[in-house]
OpenMM code with the backbone's topology and positions (N, CA, C; nanometers):
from openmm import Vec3, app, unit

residues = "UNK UNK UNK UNK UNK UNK UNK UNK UNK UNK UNK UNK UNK UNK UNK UNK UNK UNK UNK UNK UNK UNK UNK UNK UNK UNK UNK UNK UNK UNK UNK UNK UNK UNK UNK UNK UNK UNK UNK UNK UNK UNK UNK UNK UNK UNK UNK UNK UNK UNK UNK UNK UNK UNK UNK UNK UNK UNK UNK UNK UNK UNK UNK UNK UNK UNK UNK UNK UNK UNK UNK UNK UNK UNK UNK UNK UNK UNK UNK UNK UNK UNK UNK UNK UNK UNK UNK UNK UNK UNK UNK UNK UNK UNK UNK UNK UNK UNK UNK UNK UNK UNK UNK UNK UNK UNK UNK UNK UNK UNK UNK UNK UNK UNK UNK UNK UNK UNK UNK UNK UNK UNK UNK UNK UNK UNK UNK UNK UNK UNK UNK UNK UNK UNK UNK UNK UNK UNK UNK UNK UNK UNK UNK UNK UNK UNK UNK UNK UNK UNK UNK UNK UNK UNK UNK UNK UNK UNK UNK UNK UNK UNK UNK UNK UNK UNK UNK UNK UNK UNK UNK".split()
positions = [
    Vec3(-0.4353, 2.1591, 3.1093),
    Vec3(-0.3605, 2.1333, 2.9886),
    Vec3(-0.2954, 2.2646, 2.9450),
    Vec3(-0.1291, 2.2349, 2.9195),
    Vec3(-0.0815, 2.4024, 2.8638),
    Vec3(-0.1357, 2.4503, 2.7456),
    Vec3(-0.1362, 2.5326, 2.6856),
    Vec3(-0.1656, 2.5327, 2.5420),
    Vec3(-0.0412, 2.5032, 2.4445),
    Vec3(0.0629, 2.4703, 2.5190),
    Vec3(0.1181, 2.3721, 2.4068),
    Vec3(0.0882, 2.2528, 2.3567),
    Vec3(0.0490, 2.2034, 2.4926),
    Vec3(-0.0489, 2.0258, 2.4725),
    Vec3(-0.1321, 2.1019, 2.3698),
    Vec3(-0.2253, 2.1908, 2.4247),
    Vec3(-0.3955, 2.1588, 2.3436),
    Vec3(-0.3081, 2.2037, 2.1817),
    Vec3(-0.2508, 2.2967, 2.1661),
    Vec3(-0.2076, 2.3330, 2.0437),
    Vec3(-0.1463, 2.1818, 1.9280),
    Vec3(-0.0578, 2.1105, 2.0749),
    Vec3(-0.0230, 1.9968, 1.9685),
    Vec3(-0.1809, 1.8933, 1.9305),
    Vec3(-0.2457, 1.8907, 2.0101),
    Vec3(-0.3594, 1.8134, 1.9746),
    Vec3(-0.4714, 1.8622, 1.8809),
    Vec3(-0.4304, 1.9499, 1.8863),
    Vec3(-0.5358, 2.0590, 1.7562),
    Vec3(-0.4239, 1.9917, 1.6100),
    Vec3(-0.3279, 1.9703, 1.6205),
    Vec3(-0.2755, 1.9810, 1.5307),
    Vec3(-0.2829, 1.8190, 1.4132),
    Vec3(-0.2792, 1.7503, 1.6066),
    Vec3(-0.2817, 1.5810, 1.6032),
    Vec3(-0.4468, 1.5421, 1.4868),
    Vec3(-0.5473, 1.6388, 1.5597),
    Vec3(-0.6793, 1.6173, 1.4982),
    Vec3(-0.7199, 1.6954, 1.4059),
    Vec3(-0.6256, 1.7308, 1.3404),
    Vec3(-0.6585, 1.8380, 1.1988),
    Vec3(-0.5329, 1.7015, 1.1107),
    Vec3(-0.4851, 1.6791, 1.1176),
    Vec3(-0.3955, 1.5291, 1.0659),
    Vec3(-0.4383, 1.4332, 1.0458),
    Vec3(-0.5188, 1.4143, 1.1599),
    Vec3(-0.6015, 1.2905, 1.1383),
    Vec3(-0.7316, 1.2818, 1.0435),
    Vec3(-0.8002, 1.3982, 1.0607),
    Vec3(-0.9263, 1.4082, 0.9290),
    Vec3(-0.8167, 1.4328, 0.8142),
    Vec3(-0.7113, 1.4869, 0.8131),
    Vec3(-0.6887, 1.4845, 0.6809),
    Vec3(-0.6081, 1.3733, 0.5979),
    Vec3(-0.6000, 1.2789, 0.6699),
    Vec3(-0.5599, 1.1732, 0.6524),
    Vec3(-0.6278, 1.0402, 0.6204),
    Vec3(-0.7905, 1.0710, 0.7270),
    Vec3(-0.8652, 0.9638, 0.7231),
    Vec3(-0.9907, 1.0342, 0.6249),
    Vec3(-1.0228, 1.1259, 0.6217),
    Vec3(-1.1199, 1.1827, 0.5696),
    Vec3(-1.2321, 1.1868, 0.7010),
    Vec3(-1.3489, 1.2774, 0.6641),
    Vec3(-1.4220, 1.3110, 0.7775),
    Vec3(-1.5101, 1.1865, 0.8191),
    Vec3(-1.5729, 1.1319, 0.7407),
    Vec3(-1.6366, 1.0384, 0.7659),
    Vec3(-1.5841, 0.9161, 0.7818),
    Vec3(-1.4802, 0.8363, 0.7676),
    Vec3(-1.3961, 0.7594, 0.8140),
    Vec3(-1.4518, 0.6255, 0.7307),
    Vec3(-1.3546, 0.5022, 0.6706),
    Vec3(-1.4065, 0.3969, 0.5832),
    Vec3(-1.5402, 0.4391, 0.5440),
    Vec3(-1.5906, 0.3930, 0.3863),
    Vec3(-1.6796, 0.3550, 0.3200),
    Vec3(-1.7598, 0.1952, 0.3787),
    Vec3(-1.8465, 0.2231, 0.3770),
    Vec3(-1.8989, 0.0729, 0.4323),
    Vec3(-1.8490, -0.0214, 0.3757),
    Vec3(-1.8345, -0.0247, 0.2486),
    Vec3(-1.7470, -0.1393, 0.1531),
    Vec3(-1.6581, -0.1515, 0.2614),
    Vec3(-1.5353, -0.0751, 0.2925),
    Vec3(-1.3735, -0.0892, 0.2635),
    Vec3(-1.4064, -0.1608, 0.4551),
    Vec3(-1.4858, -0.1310, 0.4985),
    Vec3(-1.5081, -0.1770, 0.6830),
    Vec3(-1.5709, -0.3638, 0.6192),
    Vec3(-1.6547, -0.3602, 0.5334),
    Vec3(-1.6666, -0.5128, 0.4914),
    Vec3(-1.5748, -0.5579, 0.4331),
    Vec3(-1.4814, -0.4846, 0.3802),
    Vec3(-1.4012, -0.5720, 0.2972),
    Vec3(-1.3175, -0.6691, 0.4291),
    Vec3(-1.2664, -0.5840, 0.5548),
    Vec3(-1.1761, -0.6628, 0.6402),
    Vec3(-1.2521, -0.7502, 0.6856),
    Vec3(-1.3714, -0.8049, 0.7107),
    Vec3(-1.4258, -0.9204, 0.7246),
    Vec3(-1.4526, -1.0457, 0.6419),
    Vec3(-1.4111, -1.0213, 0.5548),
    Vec3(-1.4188, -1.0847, 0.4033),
    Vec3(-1.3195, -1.2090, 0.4613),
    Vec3(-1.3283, -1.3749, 0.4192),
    Vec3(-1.2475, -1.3908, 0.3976),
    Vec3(-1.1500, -1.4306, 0.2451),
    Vec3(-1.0199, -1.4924, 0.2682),
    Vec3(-1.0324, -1.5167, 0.0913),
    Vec3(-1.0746, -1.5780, 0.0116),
    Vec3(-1.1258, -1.7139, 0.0847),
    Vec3(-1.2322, -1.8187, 0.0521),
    Vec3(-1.3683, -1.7448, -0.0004),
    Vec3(-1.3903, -1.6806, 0.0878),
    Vec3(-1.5336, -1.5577, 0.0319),
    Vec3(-1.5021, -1.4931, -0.0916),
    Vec3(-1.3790, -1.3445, -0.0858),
    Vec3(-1.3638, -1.3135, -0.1858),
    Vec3(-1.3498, -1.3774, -0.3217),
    Vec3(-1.2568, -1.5209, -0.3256),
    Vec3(-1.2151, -1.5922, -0.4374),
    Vec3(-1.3600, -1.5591, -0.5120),
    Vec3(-1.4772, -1.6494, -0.4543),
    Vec3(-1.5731, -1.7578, -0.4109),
    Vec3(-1.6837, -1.5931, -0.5028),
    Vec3(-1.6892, -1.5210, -0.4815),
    Vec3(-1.7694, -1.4140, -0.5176),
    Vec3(-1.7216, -1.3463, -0.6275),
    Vec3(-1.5871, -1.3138, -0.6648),
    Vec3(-1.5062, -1.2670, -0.7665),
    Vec3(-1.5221, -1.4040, -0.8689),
    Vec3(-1.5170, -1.5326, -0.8442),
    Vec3(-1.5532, -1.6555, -0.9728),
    Vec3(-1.6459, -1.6034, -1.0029),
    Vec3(-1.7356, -1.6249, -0.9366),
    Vec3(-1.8949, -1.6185, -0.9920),
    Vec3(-1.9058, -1.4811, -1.0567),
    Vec3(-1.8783, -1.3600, -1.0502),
    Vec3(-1.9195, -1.2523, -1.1357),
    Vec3(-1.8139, -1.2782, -1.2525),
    Vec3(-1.6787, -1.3329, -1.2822),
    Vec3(-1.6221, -1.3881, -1.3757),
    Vec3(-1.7559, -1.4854, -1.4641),
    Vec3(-1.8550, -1.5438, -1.4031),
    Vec3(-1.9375, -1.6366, -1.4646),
    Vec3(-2.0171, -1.5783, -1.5293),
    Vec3(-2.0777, -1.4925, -1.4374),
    Vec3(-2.1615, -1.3938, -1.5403),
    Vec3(-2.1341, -1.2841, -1.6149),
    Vec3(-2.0190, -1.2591, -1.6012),
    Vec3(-1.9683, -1.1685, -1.6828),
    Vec3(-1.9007, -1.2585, -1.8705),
    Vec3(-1.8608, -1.4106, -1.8437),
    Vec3(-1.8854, -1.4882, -1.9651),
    Vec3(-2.0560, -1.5321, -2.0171),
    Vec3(-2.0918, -1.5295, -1.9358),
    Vec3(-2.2474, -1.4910, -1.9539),
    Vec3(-2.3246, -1.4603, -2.0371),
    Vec3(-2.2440, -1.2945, -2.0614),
    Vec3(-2.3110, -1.1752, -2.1344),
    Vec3(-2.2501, -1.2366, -2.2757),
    Vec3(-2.1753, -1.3346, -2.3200),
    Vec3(-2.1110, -1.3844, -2.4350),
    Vec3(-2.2325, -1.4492, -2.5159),
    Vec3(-2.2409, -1.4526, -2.6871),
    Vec3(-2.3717, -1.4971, -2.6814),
    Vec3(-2.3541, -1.6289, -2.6846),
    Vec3(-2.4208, -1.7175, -2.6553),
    Vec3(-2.3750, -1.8872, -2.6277),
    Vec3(-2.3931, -1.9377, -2.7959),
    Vec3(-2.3949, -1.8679, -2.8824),
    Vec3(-2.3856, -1.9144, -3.0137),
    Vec3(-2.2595, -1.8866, -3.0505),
    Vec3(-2.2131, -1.7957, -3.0081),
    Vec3(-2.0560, -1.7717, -3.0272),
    Vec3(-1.9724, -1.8216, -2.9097),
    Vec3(-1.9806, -1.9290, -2.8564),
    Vec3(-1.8993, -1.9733, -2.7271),
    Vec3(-1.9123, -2.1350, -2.7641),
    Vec3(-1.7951, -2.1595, -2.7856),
    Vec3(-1.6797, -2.3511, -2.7779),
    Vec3(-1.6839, -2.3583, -2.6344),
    Vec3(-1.5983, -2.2910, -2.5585),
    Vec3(-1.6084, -2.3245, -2.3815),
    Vec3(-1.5733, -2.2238, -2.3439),
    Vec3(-1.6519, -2.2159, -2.2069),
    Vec3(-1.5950, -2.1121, -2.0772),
    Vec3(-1.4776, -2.2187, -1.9916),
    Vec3(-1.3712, -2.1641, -1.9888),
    Vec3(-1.2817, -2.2367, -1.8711),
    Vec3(-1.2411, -2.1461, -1.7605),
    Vec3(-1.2767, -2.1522, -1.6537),
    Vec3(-1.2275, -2.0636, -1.5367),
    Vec3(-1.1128, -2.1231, -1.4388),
    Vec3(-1.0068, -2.0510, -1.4391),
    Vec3(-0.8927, -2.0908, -1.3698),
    Vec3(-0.9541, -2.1159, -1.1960),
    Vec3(-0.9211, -2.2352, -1.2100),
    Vec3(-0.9080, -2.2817, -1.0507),
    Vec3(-0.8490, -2.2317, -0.9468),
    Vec3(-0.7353, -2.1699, -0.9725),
    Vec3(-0.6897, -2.0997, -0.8501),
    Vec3(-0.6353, -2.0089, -0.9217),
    Vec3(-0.5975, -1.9051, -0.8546),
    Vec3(-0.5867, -1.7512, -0.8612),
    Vec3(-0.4329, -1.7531, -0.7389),
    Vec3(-0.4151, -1.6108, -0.7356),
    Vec3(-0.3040, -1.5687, -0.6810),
    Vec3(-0.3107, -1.3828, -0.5483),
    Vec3(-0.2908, -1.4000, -0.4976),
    Vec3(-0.2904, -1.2783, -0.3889),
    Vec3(-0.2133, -1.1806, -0.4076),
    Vec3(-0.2877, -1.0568, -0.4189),
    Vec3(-0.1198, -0.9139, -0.4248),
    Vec3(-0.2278, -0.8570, -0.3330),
    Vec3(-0.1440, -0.7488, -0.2917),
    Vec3(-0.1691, -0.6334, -0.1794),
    Vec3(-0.2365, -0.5472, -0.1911),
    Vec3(-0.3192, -0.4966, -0.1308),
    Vec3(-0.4258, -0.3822, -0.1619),
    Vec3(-0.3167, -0.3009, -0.0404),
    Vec3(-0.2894, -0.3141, 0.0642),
    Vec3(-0.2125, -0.2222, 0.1481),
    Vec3(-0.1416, -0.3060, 0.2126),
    Vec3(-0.0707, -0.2676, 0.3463),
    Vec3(0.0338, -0.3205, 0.4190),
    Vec3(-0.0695, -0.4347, 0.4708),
    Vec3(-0.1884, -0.4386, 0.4988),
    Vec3(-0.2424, -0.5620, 0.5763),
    Vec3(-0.3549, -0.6070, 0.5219),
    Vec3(-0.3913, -0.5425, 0.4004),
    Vec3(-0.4903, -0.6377, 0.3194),
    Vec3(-0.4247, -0.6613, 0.1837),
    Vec3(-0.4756, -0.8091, 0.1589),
    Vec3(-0.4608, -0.8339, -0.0198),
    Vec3(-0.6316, -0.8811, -0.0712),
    Vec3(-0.5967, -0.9280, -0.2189),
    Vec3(-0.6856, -0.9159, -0.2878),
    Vec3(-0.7069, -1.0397, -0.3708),
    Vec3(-0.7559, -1.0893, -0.3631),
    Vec3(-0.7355, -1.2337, -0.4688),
    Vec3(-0.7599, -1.1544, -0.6639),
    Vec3(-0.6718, -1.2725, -0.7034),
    Vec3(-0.6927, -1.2297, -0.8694),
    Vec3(-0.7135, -1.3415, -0.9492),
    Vec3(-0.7973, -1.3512, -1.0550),
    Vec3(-0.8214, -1.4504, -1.1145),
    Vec3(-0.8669, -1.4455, -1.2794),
    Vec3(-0.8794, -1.5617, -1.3212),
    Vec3(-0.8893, -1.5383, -1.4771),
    Vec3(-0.9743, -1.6390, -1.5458),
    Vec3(-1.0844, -1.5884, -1.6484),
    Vec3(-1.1525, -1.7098, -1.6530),
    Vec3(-1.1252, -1.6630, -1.8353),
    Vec3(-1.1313, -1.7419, -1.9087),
    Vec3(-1.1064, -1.7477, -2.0815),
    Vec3(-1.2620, -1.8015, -2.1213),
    Vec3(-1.3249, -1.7126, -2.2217),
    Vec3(-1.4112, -1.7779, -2.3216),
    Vec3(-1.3224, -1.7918, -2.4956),
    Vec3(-1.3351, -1.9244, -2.5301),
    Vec3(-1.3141, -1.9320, -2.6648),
    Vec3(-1.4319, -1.9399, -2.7495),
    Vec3(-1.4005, -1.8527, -2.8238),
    Vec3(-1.4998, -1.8505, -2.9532),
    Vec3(-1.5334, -1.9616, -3.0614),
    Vec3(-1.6164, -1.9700, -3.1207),
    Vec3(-1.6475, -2.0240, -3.2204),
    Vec3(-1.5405, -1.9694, -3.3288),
    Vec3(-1.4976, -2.0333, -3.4711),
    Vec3(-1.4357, -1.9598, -3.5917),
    Vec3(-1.4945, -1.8417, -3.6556),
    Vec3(-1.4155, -1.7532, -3.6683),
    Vec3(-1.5214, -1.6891, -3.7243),
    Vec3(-1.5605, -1.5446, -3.6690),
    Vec3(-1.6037, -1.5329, -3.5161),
    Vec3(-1.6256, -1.4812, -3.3928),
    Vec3(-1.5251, -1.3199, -3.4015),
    Vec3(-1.6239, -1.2556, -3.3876),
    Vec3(-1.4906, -1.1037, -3.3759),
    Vec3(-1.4981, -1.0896, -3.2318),
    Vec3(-1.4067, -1.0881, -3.1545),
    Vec3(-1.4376, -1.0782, -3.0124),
    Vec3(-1.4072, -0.9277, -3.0019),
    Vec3(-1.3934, -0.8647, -3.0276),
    Vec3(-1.3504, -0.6596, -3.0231),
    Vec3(-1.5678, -0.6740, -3.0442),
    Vec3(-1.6067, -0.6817, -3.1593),
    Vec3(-1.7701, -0.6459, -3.1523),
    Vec3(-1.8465, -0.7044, -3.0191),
    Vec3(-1.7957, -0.8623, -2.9723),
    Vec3(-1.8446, -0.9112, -2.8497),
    Vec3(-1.7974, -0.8768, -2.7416),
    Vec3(-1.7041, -0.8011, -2.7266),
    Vec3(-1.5938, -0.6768, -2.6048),
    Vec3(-1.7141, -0.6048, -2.5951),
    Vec3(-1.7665, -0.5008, -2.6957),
    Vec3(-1.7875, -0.3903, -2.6877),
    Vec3(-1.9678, -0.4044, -2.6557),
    Vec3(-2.0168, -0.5299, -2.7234),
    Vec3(-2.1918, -0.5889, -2.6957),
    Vec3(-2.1665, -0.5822, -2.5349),
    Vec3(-2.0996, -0.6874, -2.4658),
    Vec3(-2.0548, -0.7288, -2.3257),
    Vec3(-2.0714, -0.5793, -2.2416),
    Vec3(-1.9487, -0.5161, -2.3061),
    Vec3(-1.9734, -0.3859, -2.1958),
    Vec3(-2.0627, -0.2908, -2.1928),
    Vec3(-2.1792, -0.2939, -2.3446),
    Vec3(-2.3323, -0.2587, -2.3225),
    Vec3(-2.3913, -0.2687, -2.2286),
    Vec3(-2.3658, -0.4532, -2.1908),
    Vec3(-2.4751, -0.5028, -2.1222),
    Vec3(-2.4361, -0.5378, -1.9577),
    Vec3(-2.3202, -0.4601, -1.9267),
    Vec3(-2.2591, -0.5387, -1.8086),
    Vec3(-2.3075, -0.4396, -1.6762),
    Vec3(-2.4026, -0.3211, -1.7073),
    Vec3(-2.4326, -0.2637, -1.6072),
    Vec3(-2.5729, -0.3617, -1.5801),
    Vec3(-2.6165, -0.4090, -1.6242),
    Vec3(-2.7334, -0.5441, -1.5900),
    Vec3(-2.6899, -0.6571, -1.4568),
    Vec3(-2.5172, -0.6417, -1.4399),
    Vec3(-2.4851, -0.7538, -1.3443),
    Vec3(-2.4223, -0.6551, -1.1766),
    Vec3(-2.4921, -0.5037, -1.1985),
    Vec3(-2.4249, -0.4591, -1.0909),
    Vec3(-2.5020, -0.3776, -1.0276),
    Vec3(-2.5078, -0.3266, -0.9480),
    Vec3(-2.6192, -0.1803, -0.9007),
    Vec3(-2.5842, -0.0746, -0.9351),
    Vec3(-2.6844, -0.0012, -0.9887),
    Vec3(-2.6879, 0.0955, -1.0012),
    Vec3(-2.6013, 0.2250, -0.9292),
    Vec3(-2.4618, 0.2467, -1.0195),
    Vec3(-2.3566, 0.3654, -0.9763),
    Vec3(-2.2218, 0.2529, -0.8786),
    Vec3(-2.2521, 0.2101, -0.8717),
    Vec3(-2.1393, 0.1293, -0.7767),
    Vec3(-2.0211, 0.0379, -0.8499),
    Vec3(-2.0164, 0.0778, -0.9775),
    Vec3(-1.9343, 0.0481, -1.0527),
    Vec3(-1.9107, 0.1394, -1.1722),
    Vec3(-1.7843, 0.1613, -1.2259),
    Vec3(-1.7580, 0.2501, -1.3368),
    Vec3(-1.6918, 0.1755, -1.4446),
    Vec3(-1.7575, 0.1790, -1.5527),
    Vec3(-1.6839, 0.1256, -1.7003),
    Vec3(-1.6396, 0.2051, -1.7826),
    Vec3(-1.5023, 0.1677, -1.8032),
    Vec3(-1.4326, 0.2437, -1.9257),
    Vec3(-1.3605, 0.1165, -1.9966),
    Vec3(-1.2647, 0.1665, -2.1092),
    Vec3(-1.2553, 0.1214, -2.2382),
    Vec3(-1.1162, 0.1502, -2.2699),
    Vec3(-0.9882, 0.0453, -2.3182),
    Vec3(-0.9535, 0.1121, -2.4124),
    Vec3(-0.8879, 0.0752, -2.5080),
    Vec3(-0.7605, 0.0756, -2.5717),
    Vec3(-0.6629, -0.0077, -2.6771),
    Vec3(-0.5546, -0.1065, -2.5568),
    Vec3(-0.5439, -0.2034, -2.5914),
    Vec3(-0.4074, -0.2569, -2.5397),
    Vec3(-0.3326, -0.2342, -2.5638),
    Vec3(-0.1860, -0.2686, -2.5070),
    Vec3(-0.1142, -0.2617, -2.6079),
    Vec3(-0.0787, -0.3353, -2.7054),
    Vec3(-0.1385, -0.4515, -2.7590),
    Vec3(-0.1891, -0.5122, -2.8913),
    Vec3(-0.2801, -0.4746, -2.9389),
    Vec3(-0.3186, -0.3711, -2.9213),
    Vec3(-0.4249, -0.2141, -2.9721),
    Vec3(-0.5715, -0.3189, -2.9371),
    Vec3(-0.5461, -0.4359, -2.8829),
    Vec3(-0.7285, -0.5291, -2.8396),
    Vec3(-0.8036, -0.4043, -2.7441),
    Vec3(-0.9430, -0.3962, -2.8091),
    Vec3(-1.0421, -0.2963, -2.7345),
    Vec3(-1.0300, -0.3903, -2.6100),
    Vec3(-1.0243, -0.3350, -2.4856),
    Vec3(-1.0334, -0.4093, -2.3597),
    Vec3(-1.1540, -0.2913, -2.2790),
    Vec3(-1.2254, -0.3795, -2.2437),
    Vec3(-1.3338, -0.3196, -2.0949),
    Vec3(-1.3103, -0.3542, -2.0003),
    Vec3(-1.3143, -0.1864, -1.8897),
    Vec3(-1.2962, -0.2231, -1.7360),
    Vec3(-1.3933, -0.2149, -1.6539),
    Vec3(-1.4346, -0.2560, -1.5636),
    Vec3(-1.5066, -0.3007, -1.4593),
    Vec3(-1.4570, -0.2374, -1.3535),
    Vec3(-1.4767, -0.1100, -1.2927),
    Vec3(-1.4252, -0.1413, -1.1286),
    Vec3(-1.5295, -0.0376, -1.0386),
    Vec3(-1.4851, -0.0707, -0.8961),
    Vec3(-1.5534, -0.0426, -0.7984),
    Vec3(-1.4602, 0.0851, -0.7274),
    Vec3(-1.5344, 0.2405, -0.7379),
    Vec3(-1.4406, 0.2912, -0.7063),
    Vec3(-1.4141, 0.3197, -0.5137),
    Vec3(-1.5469, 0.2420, -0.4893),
    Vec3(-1.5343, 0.2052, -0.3232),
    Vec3(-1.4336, 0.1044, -0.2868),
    Vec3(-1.4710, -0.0236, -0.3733),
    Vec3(-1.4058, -0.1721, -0.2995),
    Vec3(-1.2868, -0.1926, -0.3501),
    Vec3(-1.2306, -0.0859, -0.4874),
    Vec3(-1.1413, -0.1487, -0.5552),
    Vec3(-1.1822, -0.3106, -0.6670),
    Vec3(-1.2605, -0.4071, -0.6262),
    Vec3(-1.3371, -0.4734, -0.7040),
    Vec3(-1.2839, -0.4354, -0.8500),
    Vec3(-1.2660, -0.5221, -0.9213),
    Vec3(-1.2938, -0.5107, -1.0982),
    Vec3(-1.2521, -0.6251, -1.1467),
    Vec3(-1.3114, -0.6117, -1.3358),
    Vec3(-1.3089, -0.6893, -1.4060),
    Vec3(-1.2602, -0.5881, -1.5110),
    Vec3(-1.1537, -0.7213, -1.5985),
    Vec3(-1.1088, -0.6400, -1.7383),
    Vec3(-1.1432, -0.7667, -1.8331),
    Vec3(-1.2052, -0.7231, -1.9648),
    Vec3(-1.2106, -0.8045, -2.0499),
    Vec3(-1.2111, -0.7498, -2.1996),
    Vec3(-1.1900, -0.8958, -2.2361),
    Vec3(-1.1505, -0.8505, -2.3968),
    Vec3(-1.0489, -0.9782, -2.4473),
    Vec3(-1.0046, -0.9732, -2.5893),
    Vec3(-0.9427, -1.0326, -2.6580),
    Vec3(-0.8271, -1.0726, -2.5635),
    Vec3(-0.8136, -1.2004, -2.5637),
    Vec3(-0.6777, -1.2731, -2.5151),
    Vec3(-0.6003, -1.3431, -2.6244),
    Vec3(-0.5876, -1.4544, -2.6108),
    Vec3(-0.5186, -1.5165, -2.7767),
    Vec3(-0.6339, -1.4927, -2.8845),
    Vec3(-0.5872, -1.4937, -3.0103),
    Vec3(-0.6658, -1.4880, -3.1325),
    Vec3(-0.7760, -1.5598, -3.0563),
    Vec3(-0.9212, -1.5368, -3.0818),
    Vec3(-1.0074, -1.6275, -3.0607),
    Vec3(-1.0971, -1.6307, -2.9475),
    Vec3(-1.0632, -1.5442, -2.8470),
    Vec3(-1.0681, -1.5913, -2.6857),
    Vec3(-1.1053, -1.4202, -2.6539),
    Vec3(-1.1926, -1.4540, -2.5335),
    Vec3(-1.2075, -1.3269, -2.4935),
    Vec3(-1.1682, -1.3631, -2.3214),
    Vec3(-1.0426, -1.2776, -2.2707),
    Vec3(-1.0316, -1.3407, -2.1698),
    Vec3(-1.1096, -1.2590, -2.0077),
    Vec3(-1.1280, -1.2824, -1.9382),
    Vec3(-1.1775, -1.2085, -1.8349),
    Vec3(-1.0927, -1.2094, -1.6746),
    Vec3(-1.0465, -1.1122, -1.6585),
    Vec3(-0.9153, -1.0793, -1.5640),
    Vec3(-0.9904, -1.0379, -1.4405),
    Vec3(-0.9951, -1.0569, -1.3263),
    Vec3(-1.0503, -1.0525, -1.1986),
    Vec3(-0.9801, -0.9618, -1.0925),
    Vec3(-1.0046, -0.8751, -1.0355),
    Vec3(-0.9613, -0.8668, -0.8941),
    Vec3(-1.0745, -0.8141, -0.7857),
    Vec3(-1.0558, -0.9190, -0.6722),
    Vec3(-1.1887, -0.8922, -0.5751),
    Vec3(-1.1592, -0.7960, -0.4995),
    Vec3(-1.2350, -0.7725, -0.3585),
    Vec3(-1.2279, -0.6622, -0.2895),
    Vec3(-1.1118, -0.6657, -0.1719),
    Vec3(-1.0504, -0.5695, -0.1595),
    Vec3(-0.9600, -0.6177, -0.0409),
    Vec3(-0.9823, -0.7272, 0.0895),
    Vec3(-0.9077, -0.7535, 0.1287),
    Vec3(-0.9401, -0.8654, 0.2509),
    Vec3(-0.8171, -0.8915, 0.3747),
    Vec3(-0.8308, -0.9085, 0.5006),
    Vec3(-0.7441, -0.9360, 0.5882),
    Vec3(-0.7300, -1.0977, 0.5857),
    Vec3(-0.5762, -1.1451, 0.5559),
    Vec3(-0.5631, -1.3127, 0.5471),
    Vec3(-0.5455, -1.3348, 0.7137),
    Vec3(-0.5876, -1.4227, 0.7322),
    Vec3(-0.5757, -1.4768, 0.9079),
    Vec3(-0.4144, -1.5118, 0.9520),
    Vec3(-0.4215, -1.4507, 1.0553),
    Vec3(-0.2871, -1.4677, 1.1164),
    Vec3(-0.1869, -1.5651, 1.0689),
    Vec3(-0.0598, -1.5351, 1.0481),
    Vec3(0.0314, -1.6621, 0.9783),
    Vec3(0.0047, -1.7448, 0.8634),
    Vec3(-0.0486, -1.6779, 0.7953),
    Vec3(-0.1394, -1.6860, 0.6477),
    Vec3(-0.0251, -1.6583, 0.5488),
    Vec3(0.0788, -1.6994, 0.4935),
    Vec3(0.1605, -1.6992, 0.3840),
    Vec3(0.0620, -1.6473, 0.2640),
    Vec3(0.1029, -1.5436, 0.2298),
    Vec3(-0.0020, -1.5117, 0.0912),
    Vec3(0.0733, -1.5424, -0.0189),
    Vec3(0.2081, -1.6389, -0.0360),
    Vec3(0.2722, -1.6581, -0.1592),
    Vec3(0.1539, -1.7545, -0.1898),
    Vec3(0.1758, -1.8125, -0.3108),
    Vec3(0.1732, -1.9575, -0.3898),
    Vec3(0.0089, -1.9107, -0.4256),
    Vec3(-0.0621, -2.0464, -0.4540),
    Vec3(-0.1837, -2.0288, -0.5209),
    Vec3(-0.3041, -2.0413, -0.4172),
    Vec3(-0.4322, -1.9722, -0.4571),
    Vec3(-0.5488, -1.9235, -0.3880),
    Vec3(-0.6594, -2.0016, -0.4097),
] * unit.nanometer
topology = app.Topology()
chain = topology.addChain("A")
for resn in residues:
    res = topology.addResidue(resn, chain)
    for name in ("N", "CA", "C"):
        topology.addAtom(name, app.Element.getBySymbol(name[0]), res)
């Protein structure tokens, strides 16, 4: 090999760690491409469930969780399902004090460090809490939706859709 080759390949593999990082995918982000979206949907509802859950059922008329959801892109070859489930309150109900009880209690539905919560104004100044995963991408946002309602906003972990898989329309 000349040392122009080895020189360009020194160069090729100093590019590549710095591109991929040394240790290469997080175990998450290597599960996420096995995921499918049926799975993701299917796992992202259900923590939407328990995350209306943490609502106290004295202050809850109904949980309604949207049936289907919609796909955007985590990168050029994975997307992500997104979804939305609404609790309405009873009259009466401050949902900003039940925002802020909720995101007390929402490290109870996750393991320990594998999720980060923050907080903040909307821009209808509604206190909103976030949920996310700074491995999987994973999160939840919640808080005040219409007067009354505390809504809960979804996005699961990335995922590869199967070959010839149209990701328009509904999930």
């Amino acid at each position: 090999m000349t040392a122009r080759a080895r020189a360009a390949l020194f160069v090729f593999g100093i590019l590549t760690l710095a591109l991929t990082g040394c240790t290469g995918p997080a175990p998450a982000e290597e599960a996420a491409s096995t995921l499918t979206w049926e799975e993701a949907k299917a796992d992202t509802q259900a923590m939407e469930r328990q995350i209306a859950a943490l609502v106290p059922t004295e202050a809850v008329i109904s949980v309604d969780q949207n049936e289907k959801g919609g796909l955007f892109r985590c990168d050029e070859v994975q997307h992500r399902w997104k979804g939305i489930t609404t609790v309405t309150l009873v009259p009466g109900a401050d949902p900003e004090s039940i925002t802020k009880d909720m995101e007390q209690k929402i490290d109870t539905l996750f393991p320990a460090g594998e999720f980060e919560v923050t907080n903040r104004r909307g821009i209808t100044d509604d206190y909103v809490a976030t949920v996310e995963s700074p491995t999987t991408g994973e999160g939840y946002l919640f808080g005040q939706g219409r007067p009354g309602t505390i809504v809960i906003d979804s996005y699961s972990v990335c995922f590869t859709l199967p070959e010839g898989t149209y990701p328009g329309g509904d999930f």
